[in-house]
N, C-alpha and C positions, 0 to 999 in steps of 0.2 A: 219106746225110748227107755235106757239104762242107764243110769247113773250110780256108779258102781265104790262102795267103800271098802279101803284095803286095810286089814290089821298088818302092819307092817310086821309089828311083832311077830307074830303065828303065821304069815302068811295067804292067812282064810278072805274073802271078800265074799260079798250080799250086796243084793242091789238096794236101792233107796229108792221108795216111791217117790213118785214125782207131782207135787199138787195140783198141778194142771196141764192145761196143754202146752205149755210155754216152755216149762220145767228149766231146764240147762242154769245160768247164775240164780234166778231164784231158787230155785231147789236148793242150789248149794248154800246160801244164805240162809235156809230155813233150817238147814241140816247144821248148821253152824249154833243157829237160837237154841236147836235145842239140848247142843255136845260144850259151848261154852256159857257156862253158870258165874265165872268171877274172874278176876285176872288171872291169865293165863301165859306162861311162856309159849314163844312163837313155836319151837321146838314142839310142845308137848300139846297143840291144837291142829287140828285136820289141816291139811292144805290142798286145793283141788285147782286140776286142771283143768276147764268145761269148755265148751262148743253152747252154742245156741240151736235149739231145732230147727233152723232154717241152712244151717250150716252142711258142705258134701254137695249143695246142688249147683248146676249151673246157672247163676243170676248174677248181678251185681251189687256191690257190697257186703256178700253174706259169707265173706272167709276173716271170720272174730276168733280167738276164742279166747279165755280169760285165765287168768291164778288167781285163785283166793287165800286167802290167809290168814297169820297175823302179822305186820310188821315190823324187823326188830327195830328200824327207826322208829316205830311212834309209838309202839306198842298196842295199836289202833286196826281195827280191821282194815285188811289189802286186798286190792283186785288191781291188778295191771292188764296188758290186754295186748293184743297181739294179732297181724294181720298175716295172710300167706296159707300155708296150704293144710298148717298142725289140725284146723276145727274139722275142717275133711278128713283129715286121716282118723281122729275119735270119732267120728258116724262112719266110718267107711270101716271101723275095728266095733262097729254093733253097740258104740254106747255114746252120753253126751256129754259122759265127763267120769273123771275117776277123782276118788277122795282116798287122801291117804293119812292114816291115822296113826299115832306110834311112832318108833323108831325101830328099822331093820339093825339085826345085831352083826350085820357086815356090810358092805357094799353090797347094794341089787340095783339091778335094772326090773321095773312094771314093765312089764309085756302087756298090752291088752289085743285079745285077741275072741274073735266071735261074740262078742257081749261078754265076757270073763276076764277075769285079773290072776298073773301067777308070778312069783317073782324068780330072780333066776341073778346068779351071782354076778358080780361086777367089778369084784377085786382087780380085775388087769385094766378096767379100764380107769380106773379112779388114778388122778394126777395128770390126767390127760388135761388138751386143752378141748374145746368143742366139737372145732372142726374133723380132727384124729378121730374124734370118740364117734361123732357121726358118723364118717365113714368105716370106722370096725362094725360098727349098729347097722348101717345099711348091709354091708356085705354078710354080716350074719342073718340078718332078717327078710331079707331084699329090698331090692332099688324103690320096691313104689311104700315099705315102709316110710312111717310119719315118726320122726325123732324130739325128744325136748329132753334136751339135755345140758349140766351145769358144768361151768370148766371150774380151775384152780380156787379161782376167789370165791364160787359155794363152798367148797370143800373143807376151804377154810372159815369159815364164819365169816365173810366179809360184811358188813351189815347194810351192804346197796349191791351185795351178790344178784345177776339175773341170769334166769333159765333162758335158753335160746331153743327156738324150734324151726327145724327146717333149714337149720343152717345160716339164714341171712335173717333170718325174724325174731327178736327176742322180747319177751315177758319181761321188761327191763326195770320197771320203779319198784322202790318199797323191798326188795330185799328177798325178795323169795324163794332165790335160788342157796339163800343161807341157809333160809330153814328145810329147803329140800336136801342141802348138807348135811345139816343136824340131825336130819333122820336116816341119813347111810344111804340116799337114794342119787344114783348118780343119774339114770333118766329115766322116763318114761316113753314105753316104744308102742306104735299104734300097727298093727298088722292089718291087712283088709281083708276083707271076706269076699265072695263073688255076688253079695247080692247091692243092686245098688240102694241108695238113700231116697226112700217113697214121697212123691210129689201127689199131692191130692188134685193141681190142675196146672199139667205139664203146659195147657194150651195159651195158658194164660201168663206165663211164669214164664215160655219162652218171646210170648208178645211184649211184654214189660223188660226184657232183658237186652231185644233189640231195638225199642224205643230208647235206652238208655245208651246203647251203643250209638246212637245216632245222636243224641241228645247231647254229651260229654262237650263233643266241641264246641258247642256253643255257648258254654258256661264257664266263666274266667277262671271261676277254681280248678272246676276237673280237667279243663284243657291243660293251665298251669301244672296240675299235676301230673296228666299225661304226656307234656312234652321234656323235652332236656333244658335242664342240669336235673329235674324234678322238684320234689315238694322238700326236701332235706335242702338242697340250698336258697339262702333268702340272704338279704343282709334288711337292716332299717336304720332310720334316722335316730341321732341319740335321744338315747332312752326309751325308746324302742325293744331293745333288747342287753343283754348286759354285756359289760365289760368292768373289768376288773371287779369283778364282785358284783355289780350294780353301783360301783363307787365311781365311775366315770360317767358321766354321760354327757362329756365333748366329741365324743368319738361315736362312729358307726358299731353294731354290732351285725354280729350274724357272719355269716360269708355268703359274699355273690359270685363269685368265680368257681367255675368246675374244671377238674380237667374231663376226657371224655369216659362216658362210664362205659363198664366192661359189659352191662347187659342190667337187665330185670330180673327183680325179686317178684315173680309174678303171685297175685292172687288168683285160685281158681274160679272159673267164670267172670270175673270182674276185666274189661278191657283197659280198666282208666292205670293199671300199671307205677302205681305212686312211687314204689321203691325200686330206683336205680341202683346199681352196685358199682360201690366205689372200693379200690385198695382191695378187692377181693370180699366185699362187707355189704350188706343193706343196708342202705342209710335211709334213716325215717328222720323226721323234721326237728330235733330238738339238739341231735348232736353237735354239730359243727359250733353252732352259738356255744354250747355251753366248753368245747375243747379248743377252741377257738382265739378271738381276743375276750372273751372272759379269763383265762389263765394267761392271754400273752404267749399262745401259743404257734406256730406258726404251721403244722404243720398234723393237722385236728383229723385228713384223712386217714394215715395211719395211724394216730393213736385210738380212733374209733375203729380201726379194724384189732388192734389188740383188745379193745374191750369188749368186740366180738367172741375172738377168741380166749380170752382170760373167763369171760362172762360176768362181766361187771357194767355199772348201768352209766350213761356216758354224763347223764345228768347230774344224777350225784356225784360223780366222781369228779366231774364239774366244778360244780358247787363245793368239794369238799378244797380241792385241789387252790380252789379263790379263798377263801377262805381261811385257806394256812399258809396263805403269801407264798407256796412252793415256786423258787424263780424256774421259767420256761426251759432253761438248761440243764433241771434236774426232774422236770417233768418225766420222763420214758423210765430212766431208772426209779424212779419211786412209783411207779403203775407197778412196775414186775414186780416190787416188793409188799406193795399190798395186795395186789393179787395170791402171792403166797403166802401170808398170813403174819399174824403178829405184828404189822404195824399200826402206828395210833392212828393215824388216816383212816384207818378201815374201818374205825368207829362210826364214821359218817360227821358231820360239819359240826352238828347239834353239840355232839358231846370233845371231838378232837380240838374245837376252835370256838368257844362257844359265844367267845364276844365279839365275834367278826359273820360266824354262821346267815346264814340267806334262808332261815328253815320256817317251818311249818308244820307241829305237828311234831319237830324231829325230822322232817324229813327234807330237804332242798328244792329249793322251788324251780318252776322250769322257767323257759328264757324267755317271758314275754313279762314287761315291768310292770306293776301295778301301777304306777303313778299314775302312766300314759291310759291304763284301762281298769278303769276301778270297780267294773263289775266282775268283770276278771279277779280281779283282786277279791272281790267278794268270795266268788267260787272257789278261790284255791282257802281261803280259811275256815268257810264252812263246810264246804266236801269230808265226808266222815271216812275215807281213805285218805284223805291230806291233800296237797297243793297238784292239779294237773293240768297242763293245759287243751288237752281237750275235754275237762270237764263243763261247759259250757262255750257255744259260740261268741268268736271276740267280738269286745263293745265297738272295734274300729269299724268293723263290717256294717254299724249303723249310723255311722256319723256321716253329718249332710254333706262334709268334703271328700271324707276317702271313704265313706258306703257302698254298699253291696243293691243298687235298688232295683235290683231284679228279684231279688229276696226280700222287697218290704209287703210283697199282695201275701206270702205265705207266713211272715211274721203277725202280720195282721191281724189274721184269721187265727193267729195262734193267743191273741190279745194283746201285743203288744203294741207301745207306741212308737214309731220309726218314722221318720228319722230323729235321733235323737242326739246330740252331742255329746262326745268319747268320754268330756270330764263329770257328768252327770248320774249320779249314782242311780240306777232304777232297782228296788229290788222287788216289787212286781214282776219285769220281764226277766230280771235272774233268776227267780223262784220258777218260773215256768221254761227259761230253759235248761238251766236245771232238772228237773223235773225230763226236759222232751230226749237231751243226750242220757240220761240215766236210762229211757224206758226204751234208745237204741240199746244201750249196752247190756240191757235183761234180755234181749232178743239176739243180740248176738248182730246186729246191722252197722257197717261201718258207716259211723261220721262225716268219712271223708266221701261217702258219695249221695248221702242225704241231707234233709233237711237240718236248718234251714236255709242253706246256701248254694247245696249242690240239687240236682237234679232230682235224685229220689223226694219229693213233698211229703208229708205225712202222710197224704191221703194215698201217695202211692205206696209208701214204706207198707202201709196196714193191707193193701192189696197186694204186695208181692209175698208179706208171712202170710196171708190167707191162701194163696197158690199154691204155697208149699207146703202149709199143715193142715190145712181145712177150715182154721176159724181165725175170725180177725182179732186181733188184738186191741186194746185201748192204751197204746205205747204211753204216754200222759200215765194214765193210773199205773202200770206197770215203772215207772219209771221213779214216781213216787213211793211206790210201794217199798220199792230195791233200795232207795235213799233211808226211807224208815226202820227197815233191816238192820241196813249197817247203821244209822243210830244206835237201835236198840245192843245191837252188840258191841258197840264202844263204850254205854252205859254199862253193859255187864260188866265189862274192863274195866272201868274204874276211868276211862278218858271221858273227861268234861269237856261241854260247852267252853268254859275258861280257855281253852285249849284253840279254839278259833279266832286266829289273831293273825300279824305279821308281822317281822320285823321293826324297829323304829326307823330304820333308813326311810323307808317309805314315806314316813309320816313329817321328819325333820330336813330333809335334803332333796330339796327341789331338784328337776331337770336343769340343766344349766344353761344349755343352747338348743338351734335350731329349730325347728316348726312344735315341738314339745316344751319349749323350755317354760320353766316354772311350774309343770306341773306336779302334784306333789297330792297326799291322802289328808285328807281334814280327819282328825282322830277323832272327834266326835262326833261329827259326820259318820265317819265308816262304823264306830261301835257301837252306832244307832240303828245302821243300816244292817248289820250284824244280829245285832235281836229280832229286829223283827224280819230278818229271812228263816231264822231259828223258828218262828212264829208261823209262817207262809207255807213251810215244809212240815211244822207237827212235830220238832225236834222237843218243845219244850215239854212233852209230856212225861218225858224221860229226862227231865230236868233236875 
C-alpha cells in the first residue's frame, strides 16, 4: 500500500508510510497531526484524496473513497466522501491515496500512475465545467482512466466548491474543491496498471459477496435503494425535512416524485446500485430536499445537474440559497454567478446571511431536522468535520412506531437500548454509533450497505476487510480512533468545543403540524447531552 505526497510546488512526491494495516483515512489523519501545528489556511494545509484498502475489489459496499482537508466553512478538519468507482481507480493507479501539499505555480492535473505522482499542465482545461474537462482527461488518458476533477466554482474560491469524480459522484461537502482551486490543481487523474488489487481470500470474499447479492432484497433499505426513483428521492411529514429554511414545517419536504432515470451511477462490485441518474447527473440522497421546496424551487432536477457540472455542493448551496431569501425566479441565474466568482453567496450561509443561516460549524446542515431527531442533532454538532447526515444512523430507524426491527438483534449487541422513542435524547448509543459509522469510514465500507440497518452486520463487515487484507479489523476502536484525530487537529486549529452547537431555531420554534408537531430541542437538555458525548468520545482531553 502507497500513500503518496506531492509538493505541488517542485513537483517531487515520496511515499508516506502507513501505520498499519488499514492505512488509507487514517494515515491520512496521521500525516495531517503531524504537518498541521496551529491555525492554518485551507489553501496552505495538505488536502488528500484516499481509498481504503479494501477498495478496487469485487464485494459490496467497498467503492468509498474520501477528501481530507481543511474547510474554508469551518475552518475545521474535512472529509467528505464519495461512492462509485474513483477508490478503484487509486488502487488500480498502485496507491491509496495522494496528498497534496503546496500550491502549483500554474494549472496542473496529478497524474498517478504505477504507485508514482507527476504533474502535467492544465492551462486549457481550467474554466472548464466537469463533464468537458472529464472527457478531454479520458480521451487523453483513456476510457478505463479514473477522473476527479473541479469545475468553475473551485476555480474560483467558492467556499462549498466540490470535486467530482467519475463524472456522476462528487466529494461534495465542506468545500474542498476550493481548496483544490487555491492550489492550481484542476484534477487528479488515476491511470491503471495491469496488475490487479491482492485479495488475501478470494474464496471467502466472493462467498460473502454473493450472500449479499441475495440478501439486498429482503432488506427495506437496500431494496429501497436498489429499486426506482432510488435513494435520492424521498419526501416526509413536516418537519421531517426542511422547507423554507427549516422555517415552515406545515408543509412536506423532500420530493417523492421521479421522472424516469436515464440509468445508474454504478458502484464497482456493489449490486445494490443507490445512484440513479437524473438530468444527466447522479443523484445521491440529500439534494432534491435541500434544491427543492427548501428554496421554493420547483424544478431541483436540473439545478442539481448544473451543480454537477459548475461543481458546487447542492447542500450548501441549498442552505445558502434559503437563507438569503433568493426568490425561486432568480434561483438559475444567481447559481451561474456564484459559480463564477465574486459573489457574496459564495461565502457560504455562515458569513453571507448570517442571521438567518441553518450552519454549524460554518457549515449548512443537511436536510434531515433536529427537532424530529435529536440524536441526529447531536451528531451533526459534535462531529469534528461539522453537520452530516450520515454521520450516525437516524434515531427514527429506532422508534417503536416507524423502527427498523430487523436491526434491533445487531443494535443490541452493539449496546444499545432499542426500541427507544425518536424524542429521547441517548447519548450512550450516539457515542457508539458514532464511534461504528466513523470506523466504516476508516475503512473505506459504505453505510449504505452495512450496519446497522443494512445487511453487512459488523460481524460481517470485519470478515469481508479480513478477505481482502488478511486481518480483521476492530472497526469500534478504529472508528474512535479517526473521531479522536480529527479532534486533536481541530484543537491544533484553534476550533473549540464551544463550536458544537445548533442553530436557535431548533431550540425556540416547535414543529407546527402533523405526526411531528411540537417537537422542538430542550436547550439544556441538548447542552448537557453535549458534554457528556464530548466525555464518551475522549474529546475533552483536548479541551
Amino acid at each position: 500500500m502507497v500513500l503518496i505526497h506531492v509538493e505541488l510546488d517542485t513537483g517531487q512526491s515520496f511515499p508516506i508510510p502507513e501505520a498499519d494495516g488499514f492505512g488509507g483515512p487514517i494515515a491520512v489523519l496521521e500525516a495531517f497531526r503531524r504537518l498541521v501545528t496551529g491555525p492554518t489556511e485551507p489553501a496552505r494545509a495538505p488536502l488528500a484524496l484516499v481509498a481504503g484498502t479494501v477498495a478496487g475489489v469485487t464485494g459490496p459496499g467497498l467503492a468509498r473513497c474520501a477528501a481530507i482537508g481543511i474547510s474554508p466553512l469551518s475552518g475545521a478538519v474535512a472529509e467528505t466522501r464519495a461512492e462509485g468507482p474513483y477508490a478503484a481507480g487509486l488502487r488500480a493507479a498502485g496507491v491509496t491515496g495522494v496528498m497534496l501539499h503546496g500550491r502549483a505555480a500554474e494549472p496542473v492535473c496529478v497524474v498517478v500512475e504505477a504507485g508514482r505522482a507527476r504533474l502535467e499542465p492544465a492551462g486549457a482545461l481550467w474554466g472548464q465545467e466537469t463533464g468537458p474537462a472529464t472527457d478531454t482527461l479520458l480521451a487523453r488518458y483513456g476510457d478505463e482512466a479514473s477522473v476527479a476533477v473541479i469545475g468553475p466554482a473551485g476555480e474560483h474560491g467558492v467556499r462549498y466548491a466540490s470535486i467530482v469524480t467519475c463524472r456522476n459522484h462528487p466529494l461534495p461537502r465542506l468545500g474542498l474543491g476550493a481548496v483544490c482551486g487555491a492550489k492550481n490543481v484542476k484534477a487528479v487523474v488515476c491511470v491503471p496498471g495491469p496488475e490487479p488489487v491482492p485479495v488475501a481470500d478470494p474464496e471467502t470474499l466472493d462467498r460473502l459477496a454473493r450472500w449479499y447479492a441475495s440478501a439486498q432484497s429482503g432488506n427495506p433499505l437496500t431494496a429501497w435503494q436498489h429499486g426506482v426513483p432510488g435513494f435520492g428521492v424521498w419526501s416526509g411529514e413536516p418537519g421531517y425535512a426542511p422547507v423554507a429554511n427549516f422555517a415552515d414545517t406545515t408543509a412536506r419536504g423532500g420530493v417523492g416524485e421521479a421522472p424516469t432515470p436515464d440509468g445508474v451511477a454504478a458502484c464497482p462490485g456493489c449490486p445494490t446500485d443507490c445512484v440513479k441518474v437524473y438530468a444527466g447527473a447522479g443523484l445521491h440522497q440529500e439534494a432534491l430536499a435541500m434544491l427543492g421546496p427548501n428554496i421554493g424551487f420547483d424544478d431541483p432536477w436540473t439545478l442539481h445537474a448544473r451543480c454537477l457540472q459548475l461543481g458546487l455542493d447542492p447542500v450548501s448551496l441549498g442552505g445558502t440559497l434559503a437563507a438569503a431569501g433568493v426568490p425561486p425566479t432568480d434561483v438559475p441565474a444567481t447559481v451561474e454567478r456564484i459559480a463564477a466568482g465574486g459573489h457574496p453567496l459564495g461565502e457560504g450561509a455562515a458569513r453571507a446571511a448570517p442571521k438567518t443561516a441553518m450552519t454549524s460549524k460554518g457549515v449548512e446542515l443537511p436536510p434531515f431536522d433536529p427537532r424530529v431527531q435529536p440524536n441526529l442533532g447531536l451528531g451533526y454538532a459534535v462531529a469534528p468535520i461539522g453537520p452530516r447526515y450520515d454521520i450516525l444512523e437516524h434515531d427514527l430507524d429506532f422508534d417503536p412506531e416507524e423502527g427498523l426491527p430487523h436491526s434491533y438483534p445487531e443494535l443490541r449487541l452493539l449496546g444499545a437500548t432499542v426500541p427507544r422513542p425518536r424524542n429521547e435524547l441517548d447519548v450512550t448509543r450516539t457515542a457508539q454509533l458514532l464511534r461504528l459509522w466513523s470506523g466504516l469510514d476508516a475503512l473505506g465500507v459504505c453505510a449504505f450497505a452495512a450496519t446497522p440497518t443494512r445487511p453487512l452486520t459488523l460481524a460481517l463487515v470485519e470478515e469481508l476487510v479480513e478477505a481482502v487484507t488478511g486481518e480483521r479489523p476492530d472497526v469500534l476502536a478504529l472508528g474512535a480512533r479517526r473521531l479522536r484525530l480529527q479532534h486533536e487537529i481541530n484543537h491544533r486549529l484553534g476550533v473549540g468545543l464551544d463550536a458544537d452547537t445548533l442553530p436557535d431555531r431548533f431550540f425556540t420554534e416547535p414543529v407546527a403540524t402533523g405526526r411531528y408537531a411540537g417537537a422542538v430541542l430542550d436547550r439544556a437538555a441538548f447542552t448537557e447531552a453535549v458534554a457528556e458525548l464530548h466525555r464518551q468520545l475522549g474529546f475533552t482531553e483536548f479541551a
